[in-house]
C-alpha positions as a LaTeX table, in Angstrom:
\begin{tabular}{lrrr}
\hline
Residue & $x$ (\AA) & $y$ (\AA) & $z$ (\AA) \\
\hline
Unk1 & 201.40 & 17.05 & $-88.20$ \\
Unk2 & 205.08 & 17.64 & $-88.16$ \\
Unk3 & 207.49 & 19.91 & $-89.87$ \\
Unk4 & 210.75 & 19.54 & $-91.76$ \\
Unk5 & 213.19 & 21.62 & $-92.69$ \\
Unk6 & 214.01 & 20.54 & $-96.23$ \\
Unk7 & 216.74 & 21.15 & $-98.81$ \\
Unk8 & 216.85 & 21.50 & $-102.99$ \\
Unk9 & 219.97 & 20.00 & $-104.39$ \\
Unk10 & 220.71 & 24.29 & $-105.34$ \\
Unk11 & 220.76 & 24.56 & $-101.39$ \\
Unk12 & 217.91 & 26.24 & $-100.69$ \\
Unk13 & 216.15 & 25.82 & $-97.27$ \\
Unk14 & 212.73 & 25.91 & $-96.79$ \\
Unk15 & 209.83 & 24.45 & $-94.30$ \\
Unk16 & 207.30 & 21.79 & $-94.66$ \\
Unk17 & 204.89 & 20.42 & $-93.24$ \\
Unk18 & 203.60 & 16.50 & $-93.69$ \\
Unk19 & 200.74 & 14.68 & $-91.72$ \\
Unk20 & 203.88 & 11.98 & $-90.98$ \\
Unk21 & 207.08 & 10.98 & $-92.00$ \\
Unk22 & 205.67 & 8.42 & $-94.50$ \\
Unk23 & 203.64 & 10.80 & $-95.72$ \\
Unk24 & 206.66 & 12.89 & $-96.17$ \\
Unk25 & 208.45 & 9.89 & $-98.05$ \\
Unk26 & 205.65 & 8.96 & $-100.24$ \\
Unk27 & 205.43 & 12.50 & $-101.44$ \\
Unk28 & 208.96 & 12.87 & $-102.20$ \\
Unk29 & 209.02 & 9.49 & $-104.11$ \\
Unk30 & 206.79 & 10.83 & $-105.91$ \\
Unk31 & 208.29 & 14.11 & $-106.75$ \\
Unk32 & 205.41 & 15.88 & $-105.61$ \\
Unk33 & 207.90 & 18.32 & $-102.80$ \\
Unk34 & 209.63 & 20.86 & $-104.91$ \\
Unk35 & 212.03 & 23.15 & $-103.72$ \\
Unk36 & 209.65 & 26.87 & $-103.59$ \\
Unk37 & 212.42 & 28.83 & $-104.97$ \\
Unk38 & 213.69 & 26.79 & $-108.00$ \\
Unk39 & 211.26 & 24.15 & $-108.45$ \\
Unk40 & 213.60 & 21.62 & $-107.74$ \\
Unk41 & 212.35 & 18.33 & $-106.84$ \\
Unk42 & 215.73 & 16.34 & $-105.93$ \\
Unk43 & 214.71 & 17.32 & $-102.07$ \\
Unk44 & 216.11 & 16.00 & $-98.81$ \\
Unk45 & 215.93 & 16.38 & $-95.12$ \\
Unk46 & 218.30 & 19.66 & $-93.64$ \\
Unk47 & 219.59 & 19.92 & $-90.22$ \\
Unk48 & 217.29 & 21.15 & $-87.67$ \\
Unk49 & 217.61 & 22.74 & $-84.42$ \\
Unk50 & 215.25 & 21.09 & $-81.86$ \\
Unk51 & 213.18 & 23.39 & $-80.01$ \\
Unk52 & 213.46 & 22.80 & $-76.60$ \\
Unk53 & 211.38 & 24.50 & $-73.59$ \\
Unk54 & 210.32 & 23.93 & $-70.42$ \\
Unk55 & 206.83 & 25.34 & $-71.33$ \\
Unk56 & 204.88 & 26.30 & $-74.68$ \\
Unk57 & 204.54 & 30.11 & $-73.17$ \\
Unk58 & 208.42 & 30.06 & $-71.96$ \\
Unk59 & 209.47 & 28.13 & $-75.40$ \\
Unk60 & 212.19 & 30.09 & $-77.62$ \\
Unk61 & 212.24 & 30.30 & $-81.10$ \\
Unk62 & 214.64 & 27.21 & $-83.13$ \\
Unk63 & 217.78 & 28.43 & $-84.60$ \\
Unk64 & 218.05 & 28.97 & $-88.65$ \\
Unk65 & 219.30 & 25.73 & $-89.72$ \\
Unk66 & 222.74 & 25.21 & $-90.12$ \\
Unk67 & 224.38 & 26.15 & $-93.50$ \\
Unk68 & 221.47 & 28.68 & $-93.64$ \\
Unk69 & 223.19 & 31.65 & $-93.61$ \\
Unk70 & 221.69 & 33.54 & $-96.53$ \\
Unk71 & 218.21 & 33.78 & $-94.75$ \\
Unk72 & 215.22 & 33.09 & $-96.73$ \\
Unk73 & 215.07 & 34.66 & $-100.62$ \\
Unk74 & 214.21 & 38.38 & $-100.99$ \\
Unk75 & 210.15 & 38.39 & $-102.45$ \\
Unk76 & 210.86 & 41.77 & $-104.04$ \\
Unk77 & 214.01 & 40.48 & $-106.22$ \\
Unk78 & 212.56 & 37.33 & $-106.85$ \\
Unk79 & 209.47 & 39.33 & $-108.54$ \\
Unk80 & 212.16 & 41.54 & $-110.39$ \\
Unk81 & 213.88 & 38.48 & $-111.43$ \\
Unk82 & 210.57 & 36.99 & $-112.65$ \\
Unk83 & 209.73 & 40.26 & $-114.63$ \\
Unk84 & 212.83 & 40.40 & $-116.70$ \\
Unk85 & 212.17 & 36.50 & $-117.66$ \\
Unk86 & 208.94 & 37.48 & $-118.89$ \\
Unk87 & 209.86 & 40.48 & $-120.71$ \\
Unk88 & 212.84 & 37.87 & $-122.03$ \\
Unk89 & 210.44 & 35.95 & $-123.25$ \\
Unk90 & 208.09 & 38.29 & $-124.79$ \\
Unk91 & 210.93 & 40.00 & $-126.40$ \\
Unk92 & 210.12 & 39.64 & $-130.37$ \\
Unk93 & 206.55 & 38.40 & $-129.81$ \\
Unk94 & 204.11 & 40.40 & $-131.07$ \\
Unk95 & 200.77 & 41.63 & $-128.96$ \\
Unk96 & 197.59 & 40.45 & $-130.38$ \\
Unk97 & 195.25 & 41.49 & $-127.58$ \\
Unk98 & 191.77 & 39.76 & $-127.32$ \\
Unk99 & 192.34 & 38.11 & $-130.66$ \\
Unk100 & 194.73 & 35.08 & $-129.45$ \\
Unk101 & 192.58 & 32.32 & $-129.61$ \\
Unk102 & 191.62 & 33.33 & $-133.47$ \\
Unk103 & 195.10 & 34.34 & $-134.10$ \\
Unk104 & 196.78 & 31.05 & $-132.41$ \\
Unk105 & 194.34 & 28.79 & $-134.35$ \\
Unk106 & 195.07 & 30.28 & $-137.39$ \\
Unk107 & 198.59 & 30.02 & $-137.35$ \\
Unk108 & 198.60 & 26.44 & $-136.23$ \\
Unk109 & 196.81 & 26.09 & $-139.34$ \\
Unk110 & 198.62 & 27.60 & $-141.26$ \\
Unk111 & 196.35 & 30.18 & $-142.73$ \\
Unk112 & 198.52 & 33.11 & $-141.02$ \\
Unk113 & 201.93 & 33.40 & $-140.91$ \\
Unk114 & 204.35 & 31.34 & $-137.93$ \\
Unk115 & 205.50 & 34.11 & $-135.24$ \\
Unk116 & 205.62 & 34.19 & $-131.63$ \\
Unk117 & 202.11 & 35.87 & $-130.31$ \\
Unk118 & 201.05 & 36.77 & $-126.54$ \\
Unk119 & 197.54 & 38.25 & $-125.85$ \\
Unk120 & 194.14 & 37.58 & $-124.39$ \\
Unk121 & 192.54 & 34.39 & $-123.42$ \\
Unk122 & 189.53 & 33.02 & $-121.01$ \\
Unk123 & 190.54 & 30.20 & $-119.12$ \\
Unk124 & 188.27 & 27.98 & $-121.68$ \\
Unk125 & 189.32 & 29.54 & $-124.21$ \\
Unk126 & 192.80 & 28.04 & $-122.97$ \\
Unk127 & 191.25 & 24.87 & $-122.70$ \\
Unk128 & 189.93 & 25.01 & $-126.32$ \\
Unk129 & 193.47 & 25.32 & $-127.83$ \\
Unk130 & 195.02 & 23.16 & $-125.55$ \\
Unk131 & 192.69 & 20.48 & $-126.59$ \\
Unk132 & 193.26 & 20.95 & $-130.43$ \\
Unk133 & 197.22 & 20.73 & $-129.87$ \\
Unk134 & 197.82 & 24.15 & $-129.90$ \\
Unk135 & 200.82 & 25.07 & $-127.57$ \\
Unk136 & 200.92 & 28.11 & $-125.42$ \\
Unk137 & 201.93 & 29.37 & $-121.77$ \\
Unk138 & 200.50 & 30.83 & $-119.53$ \\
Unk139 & 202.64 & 34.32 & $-118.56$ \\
Unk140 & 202.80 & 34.02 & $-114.78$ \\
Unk141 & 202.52 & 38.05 & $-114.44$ \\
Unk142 & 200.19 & 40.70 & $-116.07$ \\
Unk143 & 201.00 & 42.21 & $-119.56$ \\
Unk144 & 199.77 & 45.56 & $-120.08$ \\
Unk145 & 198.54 & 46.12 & $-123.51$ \\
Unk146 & 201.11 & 48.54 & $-125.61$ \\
Unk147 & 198.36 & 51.08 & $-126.06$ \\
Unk148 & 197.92 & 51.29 & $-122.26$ \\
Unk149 & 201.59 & 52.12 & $-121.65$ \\
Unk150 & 202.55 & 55.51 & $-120.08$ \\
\hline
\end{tabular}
């Protein structure tokens, strides 16, 4: 195994870890390393410290890599920053609970009017709409029904 430190075309640093270097190239030719903060996948090799010791129990930790000075993203805003997408995105759709399979099919159809709709679904159930060519997205955080609000 080995590990790089890699960088998205944003800047962000990050760590990964490949069973070789080609399996590291192959991977990014494919576009299959993303950047874990942005998604990016225009990725390359950052500058790395070497770790150098004169035994594993006497070895000292590598240095951040250079041009890493903002330290790694903070979880907690990251969330927060997540949340207000979502509730961007929700914003004008209207809650139709455990109905949103019947409710997306129908207006697909057009036997109920066209609005924007968030609610309920089983993974198949997912599945089922997906595979009639019914668009939706999963909402990567929990919605809490409006008549479950405080």
């Amino acid at each position: 195994m080995i590990v790089f430190d890699l960088k998205c075309a944003a800047g962000h640093v990050f760590e990964a870890w490949f069973g070789s270097s080609a399996d590291y190239e192959a991977q990014r030719a494919r576009a299959l390393v993303v950047c874990p903060v942005c998604g990016d996948s225009a990725i390359d090799k950052a500058v790395m410290a070497p770790r150098i010791g004169s035994g594993a129990a006497r070895a000292e930790p590598a240095s951040p890599p250079v041009g890493d000075t903002a330290g790694p993203p903070d979880p907690k805003a990251l969330l927060a920053a997540l949340a207000r997408a979502q509730a961007r995105m929700l914003a004008g759709s209207e809650w139709v609970g455990a109905r949103f399979a019947e409710e997306a099919r129908a207006i697909h159809h057009g036997e109920a009017e066209e609005r924007q709709i968030h609610g309920e679904a089983s993974p198949d159930e997912a599945r089922r709409l997906a595979d009639e060519g019914i668009e939706l997205v999963p909402l990567p955080l929990p919605v809490t029904p409006p008549d479950q609000r405080h």
